[in-house]
mmCIF file of the N, C-alpha and C atoms, coordinates in Angstrom:
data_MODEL
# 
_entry.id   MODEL 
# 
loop_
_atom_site.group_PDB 
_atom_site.id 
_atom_site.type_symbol 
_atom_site.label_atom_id 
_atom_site.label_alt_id 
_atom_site.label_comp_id 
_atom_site.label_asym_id 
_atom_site.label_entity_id 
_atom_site.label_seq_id 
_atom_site.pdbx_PDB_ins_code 
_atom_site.Cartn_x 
_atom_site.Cartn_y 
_atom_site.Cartn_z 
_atom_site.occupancy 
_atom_site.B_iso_or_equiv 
_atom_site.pdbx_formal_charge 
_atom_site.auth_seq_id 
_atom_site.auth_comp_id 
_atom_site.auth_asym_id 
_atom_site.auth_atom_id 
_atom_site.pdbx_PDB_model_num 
ATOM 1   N N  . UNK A 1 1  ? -99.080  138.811 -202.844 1.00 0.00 ? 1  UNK A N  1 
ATOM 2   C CA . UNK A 1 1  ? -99.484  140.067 -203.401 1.00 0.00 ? 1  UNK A CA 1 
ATOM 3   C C  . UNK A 1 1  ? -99.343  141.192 -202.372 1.00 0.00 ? 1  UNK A C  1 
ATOM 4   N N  . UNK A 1 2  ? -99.687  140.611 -201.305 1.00 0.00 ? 2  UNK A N  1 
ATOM 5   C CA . UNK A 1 2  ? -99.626  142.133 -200.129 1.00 0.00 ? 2  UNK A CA 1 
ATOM 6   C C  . UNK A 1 2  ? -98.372  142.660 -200.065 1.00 0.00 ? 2  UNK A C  1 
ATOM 7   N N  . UNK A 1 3  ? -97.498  141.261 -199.782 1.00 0.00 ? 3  UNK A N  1 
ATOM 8   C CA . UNK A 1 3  ? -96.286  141.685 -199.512 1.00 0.00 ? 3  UNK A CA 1 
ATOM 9   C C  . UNK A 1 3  ? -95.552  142.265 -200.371 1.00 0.00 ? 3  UNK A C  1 
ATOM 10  N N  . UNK A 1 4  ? -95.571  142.490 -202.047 1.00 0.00 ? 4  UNK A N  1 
ATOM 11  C CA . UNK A 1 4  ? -95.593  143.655 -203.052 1.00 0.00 ? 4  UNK A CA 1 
ATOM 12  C C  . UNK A 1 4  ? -95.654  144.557 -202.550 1.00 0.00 ? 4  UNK A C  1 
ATOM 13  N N  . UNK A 1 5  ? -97.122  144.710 -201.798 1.00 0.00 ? 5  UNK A N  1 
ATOM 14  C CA . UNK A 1 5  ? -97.398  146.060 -202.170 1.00 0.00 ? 5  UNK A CA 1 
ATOM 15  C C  . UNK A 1 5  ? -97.114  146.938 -200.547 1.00 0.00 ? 5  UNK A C  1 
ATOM 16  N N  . UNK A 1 6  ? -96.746  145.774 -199.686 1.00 0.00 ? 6  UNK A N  1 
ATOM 17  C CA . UNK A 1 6  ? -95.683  146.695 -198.406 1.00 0.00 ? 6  UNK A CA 1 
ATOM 18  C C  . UNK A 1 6  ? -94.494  146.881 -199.079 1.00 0.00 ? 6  UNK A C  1 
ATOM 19  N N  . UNK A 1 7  ? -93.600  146.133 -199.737 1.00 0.00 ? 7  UNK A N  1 
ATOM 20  C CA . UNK A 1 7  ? -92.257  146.321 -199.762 1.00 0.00 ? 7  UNK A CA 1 
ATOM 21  C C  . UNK A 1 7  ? -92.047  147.549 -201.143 1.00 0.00 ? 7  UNK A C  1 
ATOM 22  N N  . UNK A 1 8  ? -93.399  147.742 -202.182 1.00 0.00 ? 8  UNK A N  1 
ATOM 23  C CA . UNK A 1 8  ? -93.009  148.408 -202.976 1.00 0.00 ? 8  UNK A CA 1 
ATOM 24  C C  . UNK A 1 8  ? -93.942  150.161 -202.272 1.00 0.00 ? 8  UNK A C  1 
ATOM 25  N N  . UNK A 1 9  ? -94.161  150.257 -200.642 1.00 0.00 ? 9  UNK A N  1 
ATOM 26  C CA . UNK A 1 9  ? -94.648  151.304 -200.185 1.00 0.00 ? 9  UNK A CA 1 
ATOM 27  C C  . UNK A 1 9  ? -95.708  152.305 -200.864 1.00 0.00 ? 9  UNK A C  1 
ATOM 28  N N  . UNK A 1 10 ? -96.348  151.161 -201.388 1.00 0.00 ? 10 UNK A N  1 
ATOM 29  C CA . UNK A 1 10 ? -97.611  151.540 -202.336 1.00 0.00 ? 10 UNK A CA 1 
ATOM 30  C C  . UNK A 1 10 ? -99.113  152.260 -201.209 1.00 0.00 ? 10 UNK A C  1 
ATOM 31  N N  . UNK A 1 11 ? -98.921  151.977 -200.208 1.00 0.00 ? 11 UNK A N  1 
ATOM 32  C CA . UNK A 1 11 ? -99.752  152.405 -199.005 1.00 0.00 ? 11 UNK A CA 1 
ATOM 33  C C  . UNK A 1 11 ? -99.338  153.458 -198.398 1.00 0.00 ? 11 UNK A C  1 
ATOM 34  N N  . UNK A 1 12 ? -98.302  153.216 -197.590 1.00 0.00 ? 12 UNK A N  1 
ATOM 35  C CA . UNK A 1 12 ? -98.023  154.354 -197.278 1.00 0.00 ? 12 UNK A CA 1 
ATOM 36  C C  . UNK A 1 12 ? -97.707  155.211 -197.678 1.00 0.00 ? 12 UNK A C  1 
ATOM 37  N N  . UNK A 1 13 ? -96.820  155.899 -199.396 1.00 0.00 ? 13 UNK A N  1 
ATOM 38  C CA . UNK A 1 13 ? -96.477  156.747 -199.596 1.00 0.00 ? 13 UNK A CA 1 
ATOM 39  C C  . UNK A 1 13 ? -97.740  157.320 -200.155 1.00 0.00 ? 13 UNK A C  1 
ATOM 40  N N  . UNK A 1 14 ? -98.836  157.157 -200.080 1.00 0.00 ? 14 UNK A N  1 
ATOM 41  C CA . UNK A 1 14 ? -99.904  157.478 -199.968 1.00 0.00 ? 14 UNK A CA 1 
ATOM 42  C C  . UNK A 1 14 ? -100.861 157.956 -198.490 1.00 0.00 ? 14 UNK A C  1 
ATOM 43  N N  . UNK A 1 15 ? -100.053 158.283 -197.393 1.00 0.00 ? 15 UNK A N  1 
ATOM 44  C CA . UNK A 1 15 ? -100.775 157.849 -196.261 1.00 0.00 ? 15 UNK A CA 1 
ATOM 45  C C  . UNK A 1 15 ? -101.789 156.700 -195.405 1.00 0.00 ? 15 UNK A C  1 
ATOM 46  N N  . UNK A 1 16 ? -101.456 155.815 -196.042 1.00 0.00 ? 16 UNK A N  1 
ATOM 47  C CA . UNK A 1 16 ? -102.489 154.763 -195.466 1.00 0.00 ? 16 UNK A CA 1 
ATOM 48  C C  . UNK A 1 16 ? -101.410 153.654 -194.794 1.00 0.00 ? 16 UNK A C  1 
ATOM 49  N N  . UNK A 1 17 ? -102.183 152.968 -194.210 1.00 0.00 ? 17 UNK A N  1 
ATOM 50  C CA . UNK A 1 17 ? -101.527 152.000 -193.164 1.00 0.00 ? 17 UNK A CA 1 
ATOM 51  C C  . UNK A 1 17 ? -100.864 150.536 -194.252 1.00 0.00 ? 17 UNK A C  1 
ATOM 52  N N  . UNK A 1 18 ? -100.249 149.863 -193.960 1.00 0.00 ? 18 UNK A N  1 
ATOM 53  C CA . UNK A 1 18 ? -99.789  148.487 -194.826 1.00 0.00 ? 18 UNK A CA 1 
ATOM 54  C C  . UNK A 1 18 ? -101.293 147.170 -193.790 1.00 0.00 ? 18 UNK A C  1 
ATOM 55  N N  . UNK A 1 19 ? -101.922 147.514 -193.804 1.00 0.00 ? 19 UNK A N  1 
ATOM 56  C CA . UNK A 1 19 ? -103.530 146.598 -193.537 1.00 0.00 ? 19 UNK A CA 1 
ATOM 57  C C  . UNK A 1 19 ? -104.043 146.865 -194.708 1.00 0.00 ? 19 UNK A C  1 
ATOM 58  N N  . UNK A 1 20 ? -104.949 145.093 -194.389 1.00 0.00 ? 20 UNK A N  1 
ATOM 59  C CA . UNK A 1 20 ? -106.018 145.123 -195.161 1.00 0.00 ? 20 UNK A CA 1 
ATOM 60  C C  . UNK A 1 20 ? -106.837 144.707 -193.866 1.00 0.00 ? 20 UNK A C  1 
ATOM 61  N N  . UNK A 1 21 ? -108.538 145.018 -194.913 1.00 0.00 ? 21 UNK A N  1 
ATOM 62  C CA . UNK A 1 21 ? -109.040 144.706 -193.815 1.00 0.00 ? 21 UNK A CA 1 
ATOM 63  C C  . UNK A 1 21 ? -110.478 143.944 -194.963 1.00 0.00 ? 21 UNK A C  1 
ATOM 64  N N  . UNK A 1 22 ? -111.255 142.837 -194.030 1.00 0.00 ? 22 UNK A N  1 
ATOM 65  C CA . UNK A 1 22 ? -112.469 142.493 -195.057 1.00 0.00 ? 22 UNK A CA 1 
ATOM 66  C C  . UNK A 1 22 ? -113.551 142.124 -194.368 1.00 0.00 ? 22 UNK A C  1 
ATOM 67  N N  . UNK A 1 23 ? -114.363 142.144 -195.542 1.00 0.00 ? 23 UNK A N  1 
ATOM 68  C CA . UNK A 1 23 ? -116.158 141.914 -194.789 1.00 0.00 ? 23 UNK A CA 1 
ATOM 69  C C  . UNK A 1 23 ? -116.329 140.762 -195.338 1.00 0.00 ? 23 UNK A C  1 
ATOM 70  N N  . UNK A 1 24 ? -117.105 140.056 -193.999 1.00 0.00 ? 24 UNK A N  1 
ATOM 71  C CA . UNK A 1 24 ? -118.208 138.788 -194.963 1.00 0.00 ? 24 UNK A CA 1 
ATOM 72  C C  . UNK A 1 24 ? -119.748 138.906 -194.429 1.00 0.00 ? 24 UNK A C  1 
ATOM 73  N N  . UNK A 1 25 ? -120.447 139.691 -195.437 1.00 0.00 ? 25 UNK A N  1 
ATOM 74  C CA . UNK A 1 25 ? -121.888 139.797 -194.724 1.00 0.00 ? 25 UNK A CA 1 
ATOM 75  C C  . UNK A 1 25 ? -122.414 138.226 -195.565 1.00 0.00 ? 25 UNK A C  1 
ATOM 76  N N  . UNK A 1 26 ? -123.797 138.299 -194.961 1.00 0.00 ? 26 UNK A N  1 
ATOM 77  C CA . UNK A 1 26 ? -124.674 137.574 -195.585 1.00 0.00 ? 26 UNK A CA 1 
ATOM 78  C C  . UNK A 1 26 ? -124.787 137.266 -196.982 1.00 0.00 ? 26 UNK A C  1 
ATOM 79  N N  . UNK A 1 27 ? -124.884 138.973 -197.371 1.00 0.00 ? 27 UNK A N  1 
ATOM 80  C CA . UNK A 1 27 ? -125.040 138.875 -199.064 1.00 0.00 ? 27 UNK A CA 1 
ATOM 81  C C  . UNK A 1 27 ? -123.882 139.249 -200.377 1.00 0.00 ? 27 UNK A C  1 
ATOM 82  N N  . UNK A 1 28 ? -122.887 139.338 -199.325 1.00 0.00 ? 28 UNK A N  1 
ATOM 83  C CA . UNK A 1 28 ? -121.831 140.188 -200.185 1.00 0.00 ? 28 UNK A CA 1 
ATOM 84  C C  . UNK A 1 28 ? -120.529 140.132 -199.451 1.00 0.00 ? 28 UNK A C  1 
ATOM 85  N N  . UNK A 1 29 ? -119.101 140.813 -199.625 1.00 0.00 ? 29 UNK A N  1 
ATOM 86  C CA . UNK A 1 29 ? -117.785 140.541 -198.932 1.00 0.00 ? 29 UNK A CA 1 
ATOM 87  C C  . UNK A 1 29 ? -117.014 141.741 -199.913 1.00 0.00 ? 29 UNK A C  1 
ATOM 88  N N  . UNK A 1 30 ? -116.229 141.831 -199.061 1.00 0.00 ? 30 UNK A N  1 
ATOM 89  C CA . UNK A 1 30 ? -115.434 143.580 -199.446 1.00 0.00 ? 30 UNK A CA 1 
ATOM 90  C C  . UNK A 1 30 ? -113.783 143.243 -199.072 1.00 0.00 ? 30 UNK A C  1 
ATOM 91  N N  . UNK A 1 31 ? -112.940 143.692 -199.409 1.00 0.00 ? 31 UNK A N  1 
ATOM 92  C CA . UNK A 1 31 ? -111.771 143.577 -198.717 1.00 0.00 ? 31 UNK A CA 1 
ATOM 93  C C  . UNK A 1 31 ? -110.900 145.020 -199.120 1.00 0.00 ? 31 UNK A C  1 
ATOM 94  N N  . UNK A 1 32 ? -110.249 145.574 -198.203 1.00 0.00 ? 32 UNK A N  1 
ATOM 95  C CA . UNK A 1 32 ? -110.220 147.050 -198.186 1.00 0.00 ? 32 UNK A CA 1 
ATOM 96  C C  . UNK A 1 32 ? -108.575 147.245 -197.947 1.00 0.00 ? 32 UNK A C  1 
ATOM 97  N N  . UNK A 1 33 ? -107.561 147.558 -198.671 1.00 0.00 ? 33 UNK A N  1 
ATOM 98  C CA . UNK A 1 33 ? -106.489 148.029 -198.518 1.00 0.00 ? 33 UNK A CA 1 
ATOM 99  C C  . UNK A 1 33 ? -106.414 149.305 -197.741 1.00 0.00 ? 33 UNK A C  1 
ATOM 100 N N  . UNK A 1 34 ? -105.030 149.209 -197.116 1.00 0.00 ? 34 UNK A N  1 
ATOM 101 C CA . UNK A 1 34 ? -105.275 150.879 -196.594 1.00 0.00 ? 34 UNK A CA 1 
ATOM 102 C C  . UNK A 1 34 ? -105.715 150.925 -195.124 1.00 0.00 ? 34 UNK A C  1 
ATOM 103 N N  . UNK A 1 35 ? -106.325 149.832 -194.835 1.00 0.00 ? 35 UNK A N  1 
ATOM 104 C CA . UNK A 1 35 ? -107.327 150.344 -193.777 1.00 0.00 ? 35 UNK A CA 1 
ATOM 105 C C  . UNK A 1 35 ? -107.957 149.291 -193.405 1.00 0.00 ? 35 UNK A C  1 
ATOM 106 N N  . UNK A 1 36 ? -109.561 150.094 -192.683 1.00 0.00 ? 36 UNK A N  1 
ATOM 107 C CA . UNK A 1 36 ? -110.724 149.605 -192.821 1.00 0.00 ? 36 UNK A CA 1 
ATOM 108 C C  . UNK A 1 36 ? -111.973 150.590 -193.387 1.00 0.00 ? 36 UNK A C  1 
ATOM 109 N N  . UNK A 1 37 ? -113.321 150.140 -193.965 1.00 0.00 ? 37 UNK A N  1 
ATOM 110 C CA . UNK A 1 37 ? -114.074 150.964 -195.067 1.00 0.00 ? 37 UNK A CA 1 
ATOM 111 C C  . UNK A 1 37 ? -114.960 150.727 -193.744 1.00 0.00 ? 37 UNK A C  1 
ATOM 112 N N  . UNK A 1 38 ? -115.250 151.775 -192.863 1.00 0.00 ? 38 UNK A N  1 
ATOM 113 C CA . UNK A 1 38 ? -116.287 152.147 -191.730 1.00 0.00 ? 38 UNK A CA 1 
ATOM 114 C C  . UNK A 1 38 ? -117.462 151.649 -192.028 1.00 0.00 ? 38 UNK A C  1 
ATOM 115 N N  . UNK A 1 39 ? -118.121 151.744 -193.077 1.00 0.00 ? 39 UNK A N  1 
ATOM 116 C CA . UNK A 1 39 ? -119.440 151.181 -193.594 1.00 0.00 ? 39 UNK A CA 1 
ATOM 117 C C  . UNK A 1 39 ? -119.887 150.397 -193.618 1.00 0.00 ? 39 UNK A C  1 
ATOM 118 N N  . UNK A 1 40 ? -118.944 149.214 -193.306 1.00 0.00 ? 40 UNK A N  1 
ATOM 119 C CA . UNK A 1 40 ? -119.365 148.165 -192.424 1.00 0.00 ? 40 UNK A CA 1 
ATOM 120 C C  . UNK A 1 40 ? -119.666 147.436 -191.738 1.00 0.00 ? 40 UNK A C  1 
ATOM 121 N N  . UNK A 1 41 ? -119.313 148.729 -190.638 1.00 0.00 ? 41 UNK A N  1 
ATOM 122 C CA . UNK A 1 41 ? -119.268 148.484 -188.890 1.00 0.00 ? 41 UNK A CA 1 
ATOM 123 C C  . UNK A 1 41 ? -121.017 148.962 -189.014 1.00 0.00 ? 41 UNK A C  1 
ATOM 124 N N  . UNK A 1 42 ? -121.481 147.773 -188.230 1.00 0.00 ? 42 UNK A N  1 
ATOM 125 C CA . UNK A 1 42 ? -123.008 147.818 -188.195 1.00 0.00 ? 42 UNK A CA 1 
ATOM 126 C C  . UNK A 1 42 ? -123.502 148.949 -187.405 1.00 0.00 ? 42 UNK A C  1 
ATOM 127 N N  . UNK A 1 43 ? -123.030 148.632 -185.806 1.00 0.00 ? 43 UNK A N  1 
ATOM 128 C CA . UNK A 1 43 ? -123.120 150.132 -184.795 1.00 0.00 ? 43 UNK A CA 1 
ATOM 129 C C  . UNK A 1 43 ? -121.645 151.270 -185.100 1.00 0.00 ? 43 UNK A C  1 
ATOM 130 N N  . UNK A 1 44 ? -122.058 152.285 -184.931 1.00 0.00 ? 44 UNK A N  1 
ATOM 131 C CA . UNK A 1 44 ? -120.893 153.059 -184.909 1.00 0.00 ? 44 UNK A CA 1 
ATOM 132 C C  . UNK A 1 44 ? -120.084 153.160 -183.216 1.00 0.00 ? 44 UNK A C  1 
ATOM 133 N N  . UNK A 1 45 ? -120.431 152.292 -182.521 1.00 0.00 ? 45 UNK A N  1 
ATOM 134 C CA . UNK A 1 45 ? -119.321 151.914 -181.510 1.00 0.00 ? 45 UNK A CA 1 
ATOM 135 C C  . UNK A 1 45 ? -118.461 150.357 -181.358 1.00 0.00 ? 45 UNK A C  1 
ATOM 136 N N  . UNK A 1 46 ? -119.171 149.763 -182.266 1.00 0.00 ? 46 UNK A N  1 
ATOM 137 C CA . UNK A 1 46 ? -118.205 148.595 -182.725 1.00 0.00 ? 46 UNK A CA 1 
ATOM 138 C C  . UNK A 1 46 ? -116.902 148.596 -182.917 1.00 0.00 ? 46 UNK A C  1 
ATOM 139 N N  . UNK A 1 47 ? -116.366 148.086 -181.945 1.00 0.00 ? 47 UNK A N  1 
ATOM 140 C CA . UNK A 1 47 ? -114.375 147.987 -182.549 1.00 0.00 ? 47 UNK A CA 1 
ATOM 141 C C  . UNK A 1 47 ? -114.505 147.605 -183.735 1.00 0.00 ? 47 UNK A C  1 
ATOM 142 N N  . UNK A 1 48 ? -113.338 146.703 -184.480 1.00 0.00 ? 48 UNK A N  1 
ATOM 143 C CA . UNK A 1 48 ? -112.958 145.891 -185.254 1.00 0.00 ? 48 UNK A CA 1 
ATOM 144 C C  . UNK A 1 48 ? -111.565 145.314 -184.625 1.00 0.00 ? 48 UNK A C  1 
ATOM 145 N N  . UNK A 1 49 ? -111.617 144.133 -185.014 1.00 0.00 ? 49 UNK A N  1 
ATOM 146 C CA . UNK A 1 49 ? -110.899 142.823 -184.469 1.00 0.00 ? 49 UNK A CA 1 
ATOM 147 C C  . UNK A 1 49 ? -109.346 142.594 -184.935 1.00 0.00 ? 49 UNK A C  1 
ATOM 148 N N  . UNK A 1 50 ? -108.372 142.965 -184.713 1.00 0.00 ? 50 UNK A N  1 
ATOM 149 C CA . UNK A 1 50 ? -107.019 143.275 -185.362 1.00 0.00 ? 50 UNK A CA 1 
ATOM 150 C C  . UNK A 1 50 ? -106.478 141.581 -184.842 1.00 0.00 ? 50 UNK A C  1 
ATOM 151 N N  . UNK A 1 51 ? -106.182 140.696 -185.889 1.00 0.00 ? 51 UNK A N  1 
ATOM 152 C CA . UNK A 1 51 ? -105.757 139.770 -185.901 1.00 0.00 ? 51 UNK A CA 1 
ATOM 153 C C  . UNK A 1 51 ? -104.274 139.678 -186.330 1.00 0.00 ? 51 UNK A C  1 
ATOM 154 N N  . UNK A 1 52 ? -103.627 139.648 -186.082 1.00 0.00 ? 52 UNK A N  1 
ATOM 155 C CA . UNK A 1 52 ? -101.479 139.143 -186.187 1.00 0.00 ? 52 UNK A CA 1 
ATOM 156 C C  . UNK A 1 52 ? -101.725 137.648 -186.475 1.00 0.00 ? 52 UNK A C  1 
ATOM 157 N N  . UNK A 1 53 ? -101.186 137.313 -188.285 1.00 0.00 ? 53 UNK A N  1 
ATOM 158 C CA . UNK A 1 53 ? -100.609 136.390 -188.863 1.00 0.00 ? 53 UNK A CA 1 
ATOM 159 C C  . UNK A 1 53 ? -100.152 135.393 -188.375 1.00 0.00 ? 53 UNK A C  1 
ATOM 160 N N  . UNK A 1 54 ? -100.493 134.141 -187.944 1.00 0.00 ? 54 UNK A N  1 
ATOM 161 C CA . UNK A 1 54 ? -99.969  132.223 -187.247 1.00 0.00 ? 54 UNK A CA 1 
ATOM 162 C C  . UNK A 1 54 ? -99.322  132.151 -188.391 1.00 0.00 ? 54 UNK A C  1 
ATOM 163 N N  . UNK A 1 55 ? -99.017  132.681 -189.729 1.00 0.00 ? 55 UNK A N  1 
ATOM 164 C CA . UNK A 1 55 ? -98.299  131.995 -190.844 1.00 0.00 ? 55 UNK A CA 1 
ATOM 165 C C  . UNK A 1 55 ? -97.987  132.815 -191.772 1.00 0.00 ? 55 UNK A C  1 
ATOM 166 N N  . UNK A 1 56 ? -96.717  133.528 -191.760 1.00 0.00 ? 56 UNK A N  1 
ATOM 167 C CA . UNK A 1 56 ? -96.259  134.213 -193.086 1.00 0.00 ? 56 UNK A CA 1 
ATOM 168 C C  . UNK A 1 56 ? -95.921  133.863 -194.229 1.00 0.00 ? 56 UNK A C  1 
ATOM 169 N N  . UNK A 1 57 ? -96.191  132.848 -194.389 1.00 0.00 ? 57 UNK A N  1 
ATOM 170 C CA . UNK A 1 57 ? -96.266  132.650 -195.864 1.00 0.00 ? 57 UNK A CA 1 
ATOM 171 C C  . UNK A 1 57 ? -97.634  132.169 -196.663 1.00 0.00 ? 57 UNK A C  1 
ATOM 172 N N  . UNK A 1 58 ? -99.054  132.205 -195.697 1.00 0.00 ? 58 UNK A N  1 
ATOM 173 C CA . UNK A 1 58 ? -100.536 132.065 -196.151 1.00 0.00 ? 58 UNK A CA 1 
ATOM 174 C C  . UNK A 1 58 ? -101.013 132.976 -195.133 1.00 0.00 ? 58 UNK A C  1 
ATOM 175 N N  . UNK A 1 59 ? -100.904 134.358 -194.771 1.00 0.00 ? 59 UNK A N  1 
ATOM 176 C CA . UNK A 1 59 ? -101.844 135.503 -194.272 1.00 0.00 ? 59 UNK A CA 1 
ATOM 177 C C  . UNK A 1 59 ? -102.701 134.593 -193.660 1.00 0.00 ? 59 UNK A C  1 
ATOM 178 N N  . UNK A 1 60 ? -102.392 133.607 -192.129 1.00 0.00 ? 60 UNK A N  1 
ATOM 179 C CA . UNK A 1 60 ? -103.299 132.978 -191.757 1.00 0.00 ? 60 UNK A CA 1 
ATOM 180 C C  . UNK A 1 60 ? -103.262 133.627 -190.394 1.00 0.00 ? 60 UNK A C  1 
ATOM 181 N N  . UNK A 1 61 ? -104.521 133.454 -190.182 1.00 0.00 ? 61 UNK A N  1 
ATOM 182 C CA . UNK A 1 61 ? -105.333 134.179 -188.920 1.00 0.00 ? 61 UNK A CA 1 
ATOM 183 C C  . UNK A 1 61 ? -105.326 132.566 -188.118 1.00 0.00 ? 61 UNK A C  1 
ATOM 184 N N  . UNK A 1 62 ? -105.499 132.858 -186.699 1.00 0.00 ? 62 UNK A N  1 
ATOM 185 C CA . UNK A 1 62 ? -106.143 131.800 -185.963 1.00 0.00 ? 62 UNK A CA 1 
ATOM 186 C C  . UNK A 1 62 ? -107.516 132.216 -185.273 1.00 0.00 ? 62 UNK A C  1 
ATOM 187 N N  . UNK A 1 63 ? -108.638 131.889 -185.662 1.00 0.00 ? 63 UNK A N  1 
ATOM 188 C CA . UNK A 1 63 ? -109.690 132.271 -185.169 1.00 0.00 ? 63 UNK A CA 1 
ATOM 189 C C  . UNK A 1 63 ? -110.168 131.603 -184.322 1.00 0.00 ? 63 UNK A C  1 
ATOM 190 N N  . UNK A 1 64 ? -110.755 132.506 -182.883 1.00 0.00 ? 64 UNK A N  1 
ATOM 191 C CA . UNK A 1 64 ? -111.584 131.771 -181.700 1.00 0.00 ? 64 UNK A CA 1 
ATOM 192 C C  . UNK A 1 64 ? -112.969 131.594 -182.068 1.00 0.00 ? 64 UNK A C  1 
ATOM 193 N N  . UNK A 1 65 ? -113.511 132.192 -182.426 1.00 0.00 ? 65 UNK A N  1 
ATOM 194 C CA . UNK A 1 65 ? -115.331 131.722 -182.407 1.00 0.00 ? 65 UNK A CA 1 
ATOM 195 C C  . UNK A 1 65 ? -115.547 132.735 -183.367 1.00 0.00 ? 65 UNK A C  1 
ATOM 196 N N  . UNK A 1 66 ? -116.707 132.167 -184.056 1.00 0.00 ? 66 UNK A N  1 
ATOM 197 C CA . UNK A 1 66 ? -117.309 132.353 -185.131 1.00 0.00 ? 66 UNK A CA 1 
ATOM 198 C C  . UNK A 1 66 ? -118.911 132.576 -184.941 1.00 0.00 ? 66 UNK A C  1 
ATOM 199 N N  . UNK A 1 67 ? -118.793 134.086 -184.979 1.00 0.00 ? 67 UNK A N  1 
ATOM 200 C CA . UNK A 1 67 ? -120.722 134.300 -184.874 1.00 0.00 ? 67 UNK A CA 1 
ATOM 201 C C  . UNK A 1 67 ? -121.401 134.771 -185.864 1.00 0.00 ? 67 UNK A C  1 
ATOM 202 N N  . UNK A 1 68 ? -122.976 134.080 -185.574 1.00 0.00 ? 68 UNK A N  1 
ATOM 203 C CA . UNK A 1 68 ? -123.479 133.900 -186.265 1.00 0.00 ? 68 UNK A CA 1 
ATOM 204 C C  . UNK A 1 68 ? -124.965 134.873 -186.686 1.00 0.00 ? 68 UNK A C  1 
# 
């Protein structure tokens, strides 16, 4: 599906970036085209974590640690 919607420039010819980006809180989970939705960043000096694809053909991340 993403890759639709890079190759049919559905993001950018809109100004936005070809990212997604997503939340997993406690009680709920978001996933945000375009970008990232700030409102999720708990402190407002929190980075966010830009992960590059181990697998183009399943959008797979390789993750180091997992907090809790």
């Amino acid at each position: 599906m993403f890759d639709n919607i890079i190759d049919q420039n559905l993001l950018t010819s809109k100004g936005e970036k070809n990212q997604f980006a997503y939340y997993l809180g406690p009680d709920t989970g978001a996933i945000t085209f375009g970008g990232a939705d700030m409102k999720y960043k708990k402190y407002i000096d929190d980075e966010f974590a830009f992960s590059p694809i181990s697998d183009d053909n399943y959008w797979t991340i390789n993750l180091r640690t997992v907090y809790k």
